[in-house]
N, C-alpha and C positions, 0 to 999 in steps of 0.2 A: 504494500500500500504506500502510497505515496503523496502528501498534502501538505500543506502549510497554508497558513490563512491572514486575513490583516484585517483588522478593524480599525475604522478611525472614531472622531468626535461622532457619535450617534447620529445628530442631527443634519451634519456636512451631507448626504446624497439627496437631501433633499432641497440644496442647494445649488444642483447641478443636475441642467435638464440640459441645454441647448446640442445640439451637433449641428456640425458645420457636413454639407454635402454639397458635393459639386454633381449638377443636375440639369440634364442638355445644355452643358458646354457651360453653364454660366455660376458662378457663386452664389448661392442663397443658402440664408439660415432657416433651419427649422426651428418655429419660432415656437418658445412653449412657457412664455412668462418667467423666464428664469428668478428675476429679481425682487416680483413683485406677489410670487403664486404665496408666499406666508397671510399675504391678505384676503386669502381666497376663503371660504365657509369649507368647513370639511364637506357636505354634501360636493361644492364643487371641484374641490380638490380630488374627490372619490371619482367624481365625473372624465376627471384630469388622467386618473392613475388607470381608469377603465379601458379608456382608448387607447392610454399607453402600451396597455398591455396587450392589445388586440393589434398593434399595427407594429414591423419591423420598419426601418428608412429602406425603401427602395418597392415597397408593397401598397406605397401609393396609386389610387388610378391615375391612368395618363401621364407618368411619372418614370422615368428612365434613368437608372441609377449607375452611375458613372465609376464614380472613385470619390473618396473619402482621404481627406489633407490631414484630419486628427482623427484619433482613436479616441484617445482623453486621458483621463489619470490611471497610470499605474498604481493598483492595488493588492496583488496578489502574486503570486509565481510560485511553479512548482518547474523541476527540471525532474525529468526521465532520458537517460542517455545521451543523446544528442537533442534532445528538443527541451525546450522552456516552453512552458502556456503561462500565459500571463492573461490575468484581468487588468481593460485597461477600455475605460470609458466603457459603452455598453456591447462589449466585442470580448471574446474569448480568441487569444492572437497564440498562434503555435509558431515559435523560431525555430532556426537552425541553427545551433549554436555550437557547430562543430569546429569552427573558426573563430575562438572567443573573441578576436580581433574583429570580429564584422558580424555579428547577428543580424540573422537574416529572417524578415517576414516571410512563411512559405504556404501559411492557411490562415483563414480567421472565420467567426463566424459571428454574428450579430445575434445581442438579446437584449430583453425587453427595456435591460434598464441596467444601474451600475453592477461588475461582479468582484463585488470584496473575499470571497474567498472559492477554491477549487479543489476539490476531491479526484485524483486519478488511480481509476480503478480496472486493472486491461486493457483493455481498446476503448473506455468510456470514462469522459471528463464529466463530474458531477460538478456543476458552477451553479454559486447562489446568486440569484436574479433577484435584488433586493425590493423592488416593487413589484414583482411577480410569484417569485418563489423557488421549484427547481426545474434547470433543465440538465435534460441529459444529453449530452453530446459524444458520437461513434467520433471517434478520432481516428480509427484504426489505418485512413488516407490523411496523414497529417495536412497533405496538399488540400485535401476537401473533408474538413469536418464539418459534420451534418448534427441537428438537431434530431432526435431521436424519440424524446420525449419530453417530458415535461407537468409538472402537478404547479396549481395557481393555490397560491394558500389562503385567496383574497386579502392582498394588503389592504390596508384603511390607515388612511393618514391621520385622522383623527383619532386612534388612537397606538399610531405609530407602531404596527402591526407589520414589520419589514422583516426581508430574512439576509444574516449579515454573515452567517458559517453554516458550513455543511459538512458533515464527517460521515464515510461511507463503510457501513461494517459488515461482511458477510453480502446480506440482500436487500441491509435500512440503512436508509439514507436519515440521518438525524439533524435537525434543520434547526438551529438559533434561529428566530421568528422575533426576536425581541421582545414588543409588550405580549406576543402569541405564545411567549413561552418557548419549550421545546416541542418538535414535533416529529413523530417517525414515518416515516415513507417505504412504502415497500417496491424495491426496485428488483425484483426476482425477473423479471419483464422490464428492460429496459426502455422499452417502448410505452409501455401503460403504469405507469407510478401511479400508485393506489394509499389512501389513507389508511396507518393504522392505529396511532391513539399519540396523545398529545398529553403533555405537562404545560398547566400553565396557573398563572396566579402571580408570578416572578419574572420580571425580564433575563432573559438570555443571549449572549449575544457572541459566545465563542462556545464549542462544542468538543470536546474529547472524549471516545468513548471504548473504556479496556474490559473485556468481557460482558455482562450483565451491567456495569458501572459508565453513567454518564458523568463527566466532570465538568461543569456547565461556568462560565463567566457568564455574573450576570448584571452587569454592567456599575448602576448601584447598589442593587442586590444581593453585591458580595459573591464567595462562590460556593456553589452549590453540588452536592450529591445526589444523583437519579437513579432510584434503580432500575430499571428497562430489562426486568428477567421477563415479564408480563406485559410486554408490545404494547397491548391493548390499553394500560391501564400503568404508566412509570407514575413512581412514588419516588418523591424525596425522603431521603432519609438522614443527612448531613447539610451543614451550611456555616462557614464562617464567615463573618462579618469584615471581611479585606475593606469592605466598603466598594471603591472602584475595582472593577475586573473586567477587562476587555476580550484578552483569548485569553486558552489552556492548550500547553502542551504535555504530550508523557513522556520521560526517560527515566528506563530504571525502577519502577515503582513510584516514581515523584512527580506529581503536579506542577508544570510550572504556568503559573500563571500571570501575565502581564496587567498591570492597571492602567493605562495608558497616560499617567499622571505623574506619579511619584515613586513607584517602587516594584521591582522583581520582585516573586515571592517563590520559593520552594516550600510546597504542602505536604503535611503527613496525613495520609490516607489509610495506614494499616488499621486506623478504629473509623471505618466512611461515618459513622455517626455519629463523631466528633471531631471531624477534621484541623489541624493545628497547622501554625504556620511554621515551618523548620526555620526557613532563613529570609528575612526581607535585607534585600539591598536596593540602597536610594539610587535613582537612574532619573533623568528627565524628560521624558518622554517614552520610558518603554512600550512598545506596539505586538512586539512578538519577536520569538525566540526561535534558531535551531541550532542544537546541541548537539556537537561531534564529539561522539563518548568516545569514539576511541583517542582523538589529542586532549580531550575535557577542556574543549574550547566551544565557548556559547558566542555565539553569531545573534545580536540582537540590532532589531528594526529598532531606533530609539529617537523615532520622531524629526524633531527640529534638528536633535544634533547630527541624526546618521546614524552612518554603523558601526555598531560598538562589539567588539570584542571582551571575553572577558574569561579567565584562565581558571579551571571550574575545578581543578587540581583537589583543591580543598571546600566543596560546595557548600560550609557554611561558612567562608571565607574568598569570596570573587574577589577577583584582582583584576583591572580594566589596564590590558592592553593594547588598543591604542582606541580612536574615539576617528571617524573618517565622517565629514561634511559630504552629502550625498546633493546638496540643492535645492531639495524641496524636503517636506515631510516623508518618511523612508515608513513604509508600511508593512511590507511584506520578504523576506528575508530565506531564502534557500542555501546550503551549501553542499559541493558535491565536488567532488577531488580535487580538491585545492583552490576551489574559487567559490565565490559568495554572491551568489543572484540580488536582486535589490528591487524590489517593487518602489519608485519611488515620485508618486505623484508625478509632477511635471515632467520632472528629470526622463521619466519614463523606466528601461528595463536597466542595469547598469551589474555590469559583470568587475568585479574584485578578484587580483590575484592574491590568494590570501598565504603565499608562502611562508613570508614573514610578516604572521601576527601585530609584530609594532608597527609595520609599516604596509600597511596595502595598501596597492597600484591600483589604478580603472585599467583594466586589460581589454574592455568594447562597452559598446553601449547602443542604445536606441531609442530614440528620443519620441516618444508614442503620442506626447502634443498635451495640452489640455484644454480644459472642457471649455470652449469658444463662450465670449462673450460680447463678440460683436463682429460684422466683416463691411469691408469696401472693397470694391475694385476699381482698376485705371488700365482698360487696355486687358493686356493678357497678365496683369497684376495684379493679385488677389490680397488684400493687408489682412490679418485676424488680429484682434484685440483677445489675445490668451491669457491674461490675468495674473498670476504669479509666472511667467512663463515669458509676459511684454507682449511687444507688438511683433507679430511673425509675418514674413512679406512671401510668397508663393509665386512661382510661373504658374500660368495653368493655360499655356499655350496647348500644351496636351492635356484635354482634361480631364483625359482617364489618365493621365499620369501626373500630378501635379507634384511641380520640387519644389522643395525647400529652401529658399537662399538667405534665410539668416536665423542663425542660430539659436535658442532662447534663450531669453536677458537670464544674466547671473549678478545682477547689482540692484537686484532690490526692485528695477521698475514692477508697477501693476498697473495692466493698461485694462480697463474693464467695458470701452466702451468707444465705438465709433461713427460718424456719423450715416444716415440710410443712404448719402449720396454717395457718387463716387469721387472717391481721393482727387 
């Protein structure tokens, strides 16, 4: 099995609707009230997420779908072999990353809405569709992954009923739903994902699950013990009160759980009905962890700062080996023979040679864009207002191919808005 997950500020995807599409040759935004939908009534909001959910970009009538200049924020990444999948904007993106010097886009597939976290299980990526729920995607043609199935958990914004993790065990698909709780999916039929019973009463919002044991982040609800022997019907049975908890991962028999705030936590789980904290260490951003037991070197997504290393030698005792500025908020975090994957909002997919621990290199990178907040054009010149990301300028002489010729801002600009005319 192979997964890793990124949660950020709870609230952040619902700040981020817009994609930029290039659409019989010409630049237009799909417009979807980015800035202003918090003042919308939940009935209409509900109206918002309905549609949403019913229509892919390119599945419009009278509507010929070209190419796509951004993907959007890097959220997630998992590497198997030569491929990375990465969630990024509302797209499940598979690289080639055989050439860590050059990562290469070689499939992608479109869903309904952001994917903060990815399950890959054989030939099938399980990606949480946070305003829709799960899809399940046949990978097994990296060049063309297909959407296979999919279960709608009905989000409701009004009472922020989103799904932000998915961990796949066996044939259940176990689904962080947030205010939904936890939810189990039966994916024995990858094709037809069917309900089969739900926790809820607690937000959940990262999922780990070792035997019959769910280990649930549940956001402020501290973190949480499920028992899930009885499908139909998980019972909590443990809960400490961490306060904030974002994900959970397992190594070893231990919990680790990130707050996305102020502190790593290593948990004692051999009493699930009393769960204790073994080791809290202060971090500034922790988002998410992966732990290479065999160096006892933990690889954490740590927000603002980047990626943190930290020497796990003595695990009530982390020793931070060095601390790497990623450029944006750093979410999602892989490691796999000497290099360190990086899900990192704007920045996009960002490969780390991690030989020397005090010191790691960018070895490639791929810059997957963010979530557009305004466009002009002049000519065969397309401008984006990308937000923490600046103002990004495009040829789209070809407009199935459109390039890229300027880099995104690394000093701070935030360009959030441009005018309807053109430049």
């Amino acid at each position: 099995m192979f997964r890793q997950k990124a949660v950020a500020v709870v609230l952040m995807f619902i700040l981020s609707f817009n994609i930029i599409a290039v659409i019989g040759g010409e630049l237009s935004p799909i417009d979807d009230e980015t800035e202003d939908q918090m003042q919308y009534s939940p009935e209409e909001l509900e109206a918002y997420f309905g549609e949403l959910r019913g229509t892919r970009v390119g599945e419009s009538q009278n509507v010929d779908f070209l190419s796509r200049i951004q993907y959007g924020l890097a959220l997630d990444v998992v590497v198997v072999g030569d491929y990375a999948y990465v969630g990024a904007g509302y797209n499940l993106l598979i690289f080639d990353i055989s050439n860590k010097a050059d990562p290469q886009i070689i499939g992608s597939v479109p869903i309904f809405s952001e994917a903060p976290a990815i399950d890959i299980e054989g030939s099938y990526a399980y990606v949480a569709d946070v305003y829709y729920g799960l899809q399940v995607i046949d990978i097994s043609d990296p060049f063309n992954p297909t959407i296979v199935g999919s279960y709608d958990i009905g989000a409701n914004p009004s009472t922020f009923r989103f799904v932000f993790d998915v961990f796949v065990l066996g044939t259940t698909a176990y689904l962080a739903c947030t205010d939904g709780g936890l939810m189990l999916i039966d994916v024995t039929v990858p094709s037809s994902p069917w309900f089969i019973g739900e926790f809820t009463g607690v937000w959940v919002v990262g999922v780990y699950v070792v035997g019959t044991t769910a280990y649930c982040a549940g956001f402020m609800d501290g973190f949480r013990v499920i028992d899930v022997s009885t499908p139909s019907t998980p019972v909590e049975i443990g809960y400490n009160d961490t306060f904030w908890a974002f994900t959970v991962n397992y190594y070893s028999g231990i919990p680790y759980v990130c707050d996305g705030q102020d502190y790593l936590y290593r948990m004692d789980v051999s009493d699930p009905t009393d769960p204790v904290v073994l080791t809290s260490y202060s971090m500034q951003d922790p988002d998410n962890i992966f732990l290479d037991e065999s160096s006892n070197t933990a690889y954490v997504a740590n927000g603002w700062v980047g990626l943190t290393l930290l020497d796990m030698t003595d695990p009530s005792n982390p020793v931070e080996l060095s601390s790497t500025d990623t450029g944006d908020f750093t979410h999602g975090v892989y490691y796999d023979g000497g290099y360190a994957f990086i899900a990192s909002e704007t920045s996009g997919l960002l490969i780390f040679d991690v030989g020397d621990p005090v010191n790691p290199s960018i070895a490639g990178s791929f810059f997957t864009g963010q979530v557009p907040w305004g466009v002009a054009t002049q000519g065969n010149l397309a401008y984006v207002a990308a937000h923490h990301a600046g103002l990004l300028a495009y040829d789209i002489t070809d407009a199935t191919d459109p390039l890229l010729l300027t880099p995104p801002d690394s000093a701070g600009l935030q360009v959030s808005d441009l005018p309807n005319a053109e430049v």
